[in-house]
N, C-alpha and C positions, 0 to 999 in steps of 0.2 A: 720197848727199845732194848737194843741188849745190853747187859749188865756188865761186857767186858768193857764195855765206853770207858773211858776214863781222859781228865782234862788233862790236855798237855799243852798247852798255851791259855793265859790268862789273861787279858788288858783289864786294869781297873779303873776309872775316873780321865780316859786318854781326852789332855786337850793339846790342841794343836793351833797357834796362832800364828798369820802370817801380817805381813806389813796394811793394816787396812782391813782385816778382812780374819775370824775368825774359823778355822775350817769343820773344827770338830772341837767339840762342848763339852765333855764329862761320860764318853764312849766307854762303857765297859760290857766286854762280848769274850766268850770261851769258846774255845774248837777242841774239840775229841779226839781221840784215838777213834781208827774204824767208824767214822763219822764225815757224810758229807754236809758241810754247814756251807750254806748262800747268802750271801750278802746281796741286797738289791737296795734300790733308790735313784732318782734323779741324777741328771749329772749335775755334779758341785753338792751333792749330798753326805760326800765325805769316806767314801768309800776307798779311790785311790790315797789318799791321801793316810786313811787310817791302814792300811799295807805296808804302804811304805812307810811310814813309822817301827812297822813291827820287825818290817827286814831290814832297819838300820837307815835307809837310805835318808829319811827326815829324821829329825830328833823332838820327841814330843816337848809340850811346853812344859805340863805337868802331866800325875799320874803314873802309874805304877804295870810293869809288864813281869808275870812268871811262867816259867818254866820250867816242867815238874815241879811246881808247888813253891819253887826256888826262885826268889826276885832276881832281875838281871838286866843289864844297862845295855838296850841294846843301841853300840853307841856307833856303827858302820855293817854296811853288808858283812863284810869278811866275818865279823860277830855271829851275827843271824847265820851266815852258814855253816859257821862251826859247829851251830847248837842244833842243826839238824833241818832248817828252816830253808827254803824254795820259793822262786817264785816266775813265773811267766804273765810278764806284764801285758795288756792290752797293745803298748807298744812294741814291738819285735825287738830285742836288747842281747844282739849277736853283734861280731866286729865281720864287718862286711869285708875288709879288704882279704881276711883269714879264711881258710878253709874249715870245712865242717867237721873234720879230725879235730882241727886247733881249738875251734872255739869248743869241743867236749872238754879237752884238758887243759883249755885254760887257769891259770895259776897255780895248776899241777901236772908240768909236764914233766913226764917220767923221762929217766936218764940210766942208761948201763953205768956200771963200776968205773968205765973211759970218761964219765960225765958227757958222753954223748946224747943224742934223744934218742929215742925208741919209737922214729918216725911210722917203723912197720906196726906196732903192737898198738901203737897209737889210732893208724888205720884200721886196723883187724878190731879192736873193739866196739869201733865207733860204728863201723857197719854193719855187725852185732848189734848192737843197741837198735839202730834203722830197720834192719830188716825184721827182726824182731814186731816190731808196729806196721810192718808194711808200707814204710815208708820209702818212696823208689826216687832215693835220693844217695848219688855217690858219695863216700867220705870224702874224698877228694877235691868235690866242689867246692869253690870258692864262694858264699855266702851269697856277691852279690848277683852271684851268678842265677841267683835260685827267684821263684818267684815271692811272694809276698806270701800267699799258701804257706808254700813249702817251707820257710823261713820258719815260718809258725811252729807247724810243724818238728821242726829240727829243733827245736827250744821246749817242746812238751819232750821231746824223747830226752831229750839232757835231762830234763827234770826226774826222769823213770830212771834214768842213767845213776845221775846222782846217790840215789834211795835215800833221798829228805825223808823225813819223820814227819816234818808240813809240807804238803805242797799248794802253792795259791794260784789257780786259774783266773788269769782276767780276762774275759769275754775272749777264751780260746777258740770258738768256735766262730767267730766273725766271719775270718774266711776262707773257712771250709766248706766245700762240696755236701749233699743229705749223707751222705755214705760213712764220710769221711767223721763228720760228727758222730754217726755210731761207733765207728772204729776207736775214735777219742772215749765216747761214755765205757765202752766195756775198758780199757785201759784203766780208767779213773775208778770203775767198780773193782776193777784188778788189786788197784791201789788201796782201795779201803780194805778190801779181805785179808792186805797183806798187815794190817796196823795204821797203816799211816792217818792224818789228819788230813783233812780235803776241806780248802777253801774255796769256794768257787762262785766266783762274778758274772753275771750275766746281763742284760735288757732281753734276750729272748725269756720271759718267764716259761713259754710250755716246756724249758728244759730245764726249770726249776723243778717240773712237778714229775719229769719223766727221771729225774737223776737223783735227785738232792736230799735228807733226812730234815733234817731244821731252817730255818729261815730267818734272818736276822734285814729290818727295814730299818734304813738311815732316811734320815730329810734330814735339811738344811744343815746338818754337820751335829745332829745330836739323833741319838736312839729310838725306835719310835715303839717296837717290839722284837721278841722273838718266841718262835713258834714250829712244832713239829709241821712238815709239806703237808700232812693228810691231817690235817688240825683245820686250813683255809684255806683258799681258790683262788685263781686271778684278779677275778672282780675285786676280792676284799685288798688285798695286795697292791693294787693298782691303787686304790681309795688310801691305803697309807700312805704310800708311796708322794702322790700327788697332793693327796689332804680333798681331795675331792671324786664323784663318779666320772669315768671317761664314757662318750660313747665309742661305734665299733670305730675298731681302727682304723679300716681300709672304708667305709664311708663315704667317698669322694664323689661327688657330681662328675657325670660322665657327659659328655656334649657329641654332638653329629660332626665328624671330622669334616674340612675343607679339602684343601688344594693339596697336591702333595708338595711338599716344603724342600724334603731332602731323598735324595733318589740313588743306589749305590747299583751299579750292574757292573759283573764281571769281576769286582775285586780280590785281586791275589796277592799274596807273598809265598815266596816259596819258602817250605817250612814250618808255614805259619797259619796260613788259609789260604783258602781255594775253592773260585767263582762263587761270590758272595752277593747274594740281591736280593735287596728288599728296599722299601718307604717307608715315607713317614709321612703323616700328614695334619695340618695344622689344628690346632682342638683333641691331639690323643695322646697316647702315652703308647709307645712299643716298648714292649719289655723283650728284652733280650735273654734268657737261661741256658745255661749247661754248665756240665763240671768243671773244675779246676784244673785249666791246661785245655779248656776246649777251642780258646782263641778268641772268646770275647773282648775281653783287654783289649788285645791286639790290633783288632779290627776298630776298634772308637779311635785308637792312637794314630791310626793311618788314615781314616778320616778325618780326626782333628790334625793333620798332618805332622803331628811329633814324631811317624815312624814312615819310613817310606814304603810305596807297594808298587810291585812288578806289573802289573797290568790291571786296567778296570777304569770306569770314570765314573766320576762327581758331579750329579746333576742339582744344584742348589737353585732354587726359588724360578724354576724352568731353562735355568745357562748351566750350560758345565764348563766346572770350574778344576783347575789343578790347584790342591792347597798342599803347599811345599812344605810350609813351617805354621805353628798355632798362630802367630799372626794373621797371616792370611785368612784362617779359618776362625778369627773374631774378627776381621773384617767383613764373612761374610756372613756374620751373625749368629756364628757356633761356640758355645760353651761348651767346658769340657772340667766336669769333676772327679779327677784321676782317683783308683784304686787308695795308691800308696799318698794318701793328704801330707805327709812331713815332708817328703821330699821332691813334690811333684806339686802339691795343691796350695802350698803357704812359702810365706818365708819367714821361717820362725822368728828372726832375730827382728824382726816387725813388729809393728803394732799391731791392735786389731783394727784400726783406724784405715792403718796403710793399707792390709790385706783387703779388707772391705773393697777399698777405692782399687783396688790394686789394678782390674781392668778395662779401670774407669776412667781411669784420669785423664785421657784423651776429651773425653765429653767434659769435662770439667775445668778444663786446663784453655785459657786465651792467652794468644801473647806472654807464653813461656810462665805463666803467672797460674797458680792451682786455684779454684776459687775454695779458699777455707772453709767458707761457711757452709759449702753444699758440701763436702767433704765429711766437715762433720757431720753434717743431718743425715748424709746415707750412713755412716757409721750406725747410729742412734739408731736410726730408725729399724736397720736389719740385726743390732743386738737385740731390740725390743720384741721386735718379729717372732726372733729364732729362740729368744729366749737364754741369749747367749753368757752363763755365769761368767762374769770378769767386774773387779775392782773400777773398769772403766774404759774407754776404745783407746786410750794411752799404752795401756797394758801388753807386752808384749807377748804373741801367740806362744812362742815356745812354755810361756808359766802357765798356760791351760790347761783345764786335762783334757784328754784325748775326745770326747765327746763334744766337750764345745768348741777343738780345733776344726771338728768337723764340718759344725756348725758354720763357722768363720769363710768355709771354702763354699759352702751353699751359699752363703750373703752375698761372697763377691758374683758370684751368673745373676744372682736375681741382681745385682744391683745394677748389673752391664746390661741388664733388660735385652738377650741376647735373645735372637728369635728362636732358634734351636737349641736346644739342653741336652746336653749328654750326659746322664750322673752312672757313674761306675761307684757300685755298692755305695750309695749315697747317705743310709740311715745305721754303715757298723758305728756299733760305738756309744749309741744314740739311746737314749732315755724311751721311756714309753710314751711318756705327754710331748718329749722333742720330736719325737718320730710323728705323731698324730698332727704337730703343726706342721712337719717340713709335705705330709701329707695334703695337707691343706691348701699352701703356697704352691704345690704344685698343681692344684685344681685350679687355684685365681689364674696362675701361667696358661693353662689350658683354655679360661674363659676367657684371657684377652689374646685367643688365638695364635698362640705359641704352639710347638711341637715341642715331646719330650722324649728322648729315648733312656729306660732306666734297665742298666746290667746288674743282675743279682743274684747270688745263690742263693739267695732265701724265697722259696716257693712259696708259704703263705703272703709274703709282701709284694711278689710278684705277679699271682693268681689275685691278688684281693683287687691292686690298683691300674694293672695293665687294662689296656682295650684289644691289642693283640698281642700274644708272646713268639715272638721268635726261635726256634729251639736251633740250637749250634751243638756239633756232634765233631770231633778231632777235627777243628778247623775247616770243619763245609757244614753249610745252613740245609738242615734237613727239613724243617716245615714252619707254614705260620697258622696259628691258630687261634679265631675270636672267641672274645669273651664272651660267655656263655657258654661256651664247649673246653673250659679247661675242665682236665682230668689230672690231680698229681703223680698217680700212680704211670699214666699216661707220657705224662711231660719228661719223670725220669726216663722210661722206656727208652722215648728220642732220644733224652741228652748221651742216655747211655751204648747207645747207638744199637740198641735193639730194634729186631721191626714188626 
């Protein structure tokens, strides 16, 4: 290792309690200078939780945090950024209504001698900093204008912007395009060569071992090791991780599809896609791939009818159907697990209770009256499933972390027992053992003769579990191709729209 290393962040004995529920035990981990250190473990393992301690945002219960060698209370963000500290949370933490200038010099917006802004100089650096990363996004854009990517995106270049002394990655890569991931790794090698400390969060482990120096494994909210990457393997990682061996991930019993269930010809939006066809048929999983901006979103949204489309029809269960609005389209037994889960898939200020029932309450509900007791038991029963960490189905989703929000939005389609599934990027977020069951619940789906369609930028998760992938190329479907004939090098090709 090299000798220039040196500690510049310390946690000693970090405990962290919350109301019921302890989250982190007696946590003490170091990050380096020129050092990329990883943090992995379950969700609720205590990983978020021990972050946000360090960037102020929680306040530890006890234990002790140094900097340069020098104790320090860190007792709010504003603190942690002063001391040189960053962070890009799992969650995107930009002010949507502001433009991508504003949110760079947020709570440092420059002003001439007139105490004017420096609206131009403002712009002029900011797409400096963007173009710089290749990132083809206007300063000018209004945040919410951007997609969930790009968002991402815009919040690691702030971070390069910055020039933090730490920077903390939390599972930056969720949703990014193959490409766009490299373009990320070499930036973050950038960053190490330049000095800095590199925190970095992940559940994909193969970008543990293609990116990372040390390895730090959390369970259940205490310490379990740390260790040089080229020290141990998945396998071993996975076994700390869980406290037991997994087998292969993608594993899933594959069945002889039936009937076709859901049928799309012609579907357009202008702008958006154009003449889009394919099936689905009951007993398989179609995966849908391409890159970011290729219009797969798009395309579930206008079939689960949240978006409108210019021409094409909806042929569900042998009738075509117009589905105007997502009611319609769980009337006709289509689930739909959106991209963005905070603002599209839950309601945070809920319970997990509620959300569970949340598309269900029609089946459960007589004479205006909810029946309580089946209410609760589908709660129970799809935390138990999912493995959902919470204090209890009381608990309101927003105080989750971001992985078992996830979770919360797969409970409620299984729990509407919907014939159709639609999961858009269904496992970001997701733990390695959460990921192998939500794996699994979608084979039982498949056995009791359900159709699934799953959109994903992750090619190993796609290749592993699909029966056929669909490839999308700037919003027109360029081929479909069965399992047994996936090639990755292949699949980018398409998405890339090479031929």
């Amino acid at each position: 290792m090299d000798t220039t290393v040196q500690d510049f962040v310390r946690m000693e004995n970090i405990t962290k309690d919350f109301p019921s529920v302890r989250a982190l035990d007696g946590i003490s981990i170091s990050f380096r200078t020129g050092e990329i250190h990883a943090i992995v473990g379950e969700n609720g393992a205590g990983k978020s939780t021990l972050i946000k301690i360090l960037m102020g945002v929680y306040q530890k219960t006890s234990g002790e945090i140094f900097i340069d060698g020098q104790q320090v209370n860190m007792s709010d963000p504003i603190k942690s950024r002063a001391l040189g500290l960053s962070a890009a949370y799992q969650d995107v933490t930009l002010a949507s209504h502001l433009s991508v200038a504003e949110n760079f010099f947020m709570g440092s917006i420059p002003k001439n001698k007139l105490g004017l802004v420096k609206w131009r100089y403002m712009r002029e650096e900011t797409q400096k900093a963007l173009d710089s990363l290749g990132i083809d996004v206007d300063a000018n854009t209004l945040v919410s204008d951007l997609s969930v990517a790009k968002q991402e995106m815009v919040v690691i270049a702030k971070k390069k912007f910055d020039k933090s002394r730490l920077i903390i990655f939390d599972e930056p890569t969720a949703l990014l395009a193959n490409e766009e991931v490299q373009d990320l790794f070499e930036i973050i090698q950038q960053l190490k060569k330049e000095g800095a400390a590199i925190v970095y969060i992940s559940h994909r482990l193969e970008e543990i071992f293609e990116l990372c120096d040390v390895v730090t494994v959390l369970k259940d909210g205490k310490w379990v090791d740390t260790l040089p990457v080229n020290a141990t393997n998945e396998d071993e990682l996975v076994k700390k991780m869980v406290g037991r061996e997994i087998e292969d991930m993608y594993s899933i019993q594959h069945f002889d599809p039936g009937e076709k269930v859901l049928e799309v010809r012609g579907l357009s939006r202008e702008g958006k896609f154009n003449d889009i066809n394919f099936f689905v048929r009951r007993g398989e999983i179609l995966g849908f791939f391409g890159l970011v901006g290729s219009g797969r979103t798009e395309i579930m949204r206008a079939i689960f009818g949240a978006d409108s489309y210019d021409q094409g029809e909806l042929i569900v269960n042998g009738n075509v159907k117009k589905l105007k609005s997502p009611n319609d389209a769980i009337k006709q037994g289509v689930g739909f697990l959106p991209e963005d889960r905070k603002n599209q898939g839950l309601t945070l200020k809920m319970s997990v209770k509620e959300n569970v029932n949340l598309a269900s309450y029609n089946d459960i509900t007589r004479f205006g009256f909810i029946n309580l007791k089946k209410e609760r038991k589908n709660a129970l029963d799809y935390v138990k499933k999912l493995r959902v960490v919470t204090p209890g189905i009381n608990q309101k989703v927003m105080n989750l972390s971001g992985g078992n929000q996830q979770k919360v939005v797969v409970a409620k389609w299984l729990c509407k027992e919907s014939g159709i599934f639609i999961f858009d990027e269904p496992t970001v977020g997701i733990d390695v053992g959460a990921k192998r069951e939500i794996y699994k619940l979608l084979e039982e789906l498949l056995k009791a003769g359900n159709a699934v369609i799953i959109v994903s930028s992750y090619l190993p998760e796609i290749m592993g579990i699909a029966d056929r992938i669909a490839v999308i190329s700037e919003g027109k479907f360029v081929k479909t191709i069965s399992r047994g004939n996936y090639d990755d090098e292949e699949l980018l090709k398409y998405a890339s729209g090479i031929k």
